[in-house]
N, C-alpha and C positions, 0 to 999 in steps of 0.2 A: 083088176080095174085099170091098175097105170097101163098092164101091153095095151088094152084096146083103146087108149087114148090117143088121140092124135095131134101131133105137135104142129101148133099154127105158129108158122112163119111167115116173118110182117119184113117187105120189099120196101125197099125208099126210092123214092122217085124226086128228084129238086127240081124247083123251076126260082126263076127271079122272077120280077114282076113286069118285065118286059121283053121275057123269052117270045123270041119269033116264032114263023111262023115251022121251019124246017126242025127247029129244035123241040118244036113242041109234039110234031109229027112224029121223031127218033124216039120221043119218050113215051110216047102212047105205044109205042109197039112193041119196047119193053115191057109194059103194063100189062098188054095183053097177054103176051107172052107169061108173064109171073100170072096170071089170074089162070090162066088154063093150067097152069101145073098147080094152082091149089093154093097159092099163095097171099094171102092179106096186103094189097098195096098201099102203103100211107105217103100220100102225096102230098106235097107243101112248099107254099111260096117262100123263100126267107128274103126279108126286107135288110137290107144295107143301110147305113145312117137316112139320109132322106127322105132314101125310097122308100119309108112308112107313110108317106104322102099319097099313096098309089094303091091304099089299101081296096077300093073298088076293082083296081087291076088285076089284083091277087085271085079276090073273090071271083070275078066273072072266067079268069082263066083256068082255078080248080071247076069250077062248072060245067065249063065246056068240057073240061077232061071224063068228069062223071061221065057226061052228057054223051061222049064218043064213047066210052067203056060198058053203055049201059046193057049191052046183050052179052057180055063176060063177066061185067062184074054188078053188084049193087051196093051204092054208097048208102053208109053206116050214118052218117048225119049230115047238115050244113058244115061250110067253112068255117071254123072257129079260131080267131086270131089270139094265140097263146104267144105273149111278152114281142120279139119280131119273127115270128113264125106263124104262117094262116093255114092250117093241117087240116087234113080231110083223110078219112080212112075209106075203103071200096073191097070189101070180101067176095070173092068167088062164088057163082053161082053154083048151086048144087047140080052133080050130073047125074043125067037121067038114065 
């Protein structure tokens, strides 16, 4: 049973909460890239002293990332803000 197991491997992706627009584009392409080799992306905002003020920022920018990912990969739940951290996971879709 363990040979036929298959070991999921989980990518990290960081963003801040007011990553632009070029940086946000360089990190989706990584993404894609870790989603076509089979890979689990866990993507997340980490907030800096403040910048927990900006928690709407976090949220709508893992969205949009979903959102561009959605024909490689599909997000596992909502954004969930764990202590300064807003994490989103996005597993690979199965190949046909």
């Amino acid at each position: 049973m363990k040979a036929k197991a298959s070991k999921i491997v989980v990518k990290e992706v960081r963003f801040g909460p007011n990553t632009d627009e070029h940086d946000f584009n360089f990190k989706l392409n990584h993404a894609k890239k870790f989603l076509q080799e089979g890979s689990k992306v866990k993507a997340f905002v980490f907030f800096k002293g403040r910048s927990i003020l900006f928690k709407d920022k976090g949220e709508i920018l893992l969205l949009k990332f979903a959102a561009e990912l959605e024909e490689y990969g599909k997000a596992e739940s909502l954004p969930a803000l764990e202590g300064k951290r807003m994490i989103m996971f996005i597993s690979p879709k199965k190949k046909k």
